[in-house]
N, C-alpha and C positions, 0 to 999 in steps of 0.2 A: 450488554449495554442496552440501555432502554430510553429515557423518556428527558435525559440531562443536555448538560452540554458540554463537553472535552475539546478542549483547546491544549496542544503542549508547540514550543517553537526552541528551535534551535538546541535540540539535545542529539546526544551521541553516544555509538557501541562501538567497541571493538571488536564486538561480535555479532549478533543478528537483531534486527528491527532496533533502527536510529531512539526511537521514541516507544512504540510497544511490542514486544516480544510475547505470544501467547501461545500455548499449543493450538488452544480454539479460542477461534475470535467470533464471537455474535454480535449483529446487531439489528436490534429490534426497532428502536427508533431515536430520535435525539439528533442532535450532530458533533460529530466528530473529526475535528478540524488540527490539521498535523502538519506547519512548516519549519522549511531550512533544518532539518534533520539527518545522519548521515548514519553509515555502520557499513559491515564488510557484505551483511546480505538484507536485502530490504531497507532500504533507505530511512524509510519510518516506521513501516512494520513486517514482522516476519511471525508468521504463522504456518502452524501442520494446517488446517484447515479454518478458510472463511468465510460466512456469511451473511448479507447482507438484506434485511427483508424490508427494512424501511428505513425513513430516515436519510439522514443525509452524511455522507463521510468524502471529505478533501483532504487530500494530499498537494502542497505545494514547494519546490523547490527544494528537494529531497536528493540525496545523493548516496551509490555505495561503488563498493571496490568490487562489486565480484558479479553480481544480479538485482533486479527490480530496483531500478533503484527509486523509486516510491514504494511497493509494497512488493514483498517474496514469501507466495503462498506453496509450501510444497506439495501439497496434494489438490485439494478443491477449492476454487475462489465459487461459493453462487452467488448469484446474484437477483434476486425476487420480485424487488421490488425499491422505493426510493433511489436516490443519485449515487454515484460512482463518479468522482470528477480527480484523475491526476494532470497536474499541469508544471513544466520546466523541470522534472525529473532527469537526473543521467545517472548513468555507470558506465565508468571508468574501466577497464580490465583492459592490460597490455595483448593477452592471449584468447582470452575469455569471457565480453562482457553479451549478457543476457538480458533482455527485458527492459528497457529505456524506462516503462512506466510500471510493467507489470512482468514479473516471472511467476508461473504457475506451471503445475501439470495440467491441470485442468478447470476452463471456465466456462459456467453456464451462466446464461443470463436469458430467465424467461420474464421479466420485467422492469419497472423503471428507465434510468436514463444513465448512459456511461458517456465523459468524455475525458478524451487521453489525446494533449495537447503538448506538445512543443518537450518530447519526451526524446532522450540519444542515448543511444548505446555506442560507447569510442574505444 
């Protein structure tokens, strides 16, 4: 993802990422803007690996049943450079909910700006 603008709102998976599902998610620059979305993992989106070098990407009012519930990165969220903004994100899980905003194995962030706001795990 580069230089555009991605808006999607109120879609849904019965399986992983509400709105985008990718193995590798890039993004270079643009904005990337994803609410009221739902799915069993990752709210909006689910990805093996994601990065973020510039640019701007929102998550809002996102929901799943199981993890993240704005975004579920299984392996590496980076982070480089540009915004990171999740905000009123939950999951839901009777047994098992993970990551209100974010579930990852792992997050770097040697730039930019994250903010993870009004996110529940119940």
């Amino acid at each position: 993802f580069t230089k555009s603008s991605l808006k999607m709102h109120n879609c849904s998976s019965r399986g992983n990422g509400g709105s985008i599902s990718a193995v590798n998610f890039t993004q270079i620059g643009g904005v990337v803007k994803l609410e009221r979305s739902r799915a069993d993992l990752g709210g909006s989106l689910w990805s093996q690996d994601m990065t973020l070098v510039n640019g701007s990407f929102r998550v809002q009012g996102s929901f799943s049943n199981g993890g993240g519930g704005g975004l579920t990165v299984e392996e590496n969220l980076e982070h480089h450079g540009g915004t990171l903004e999740l905000r009123d994100c939950v999951v839901q899980h009777r047994l098992n909910a993970h990551g209100g905003c974010v579930r990852t194995e792992k997050y770097v962030q040697t730039g930019g700006g994250a903010l993870f706001q009004n996110c529940r795990a119940v």
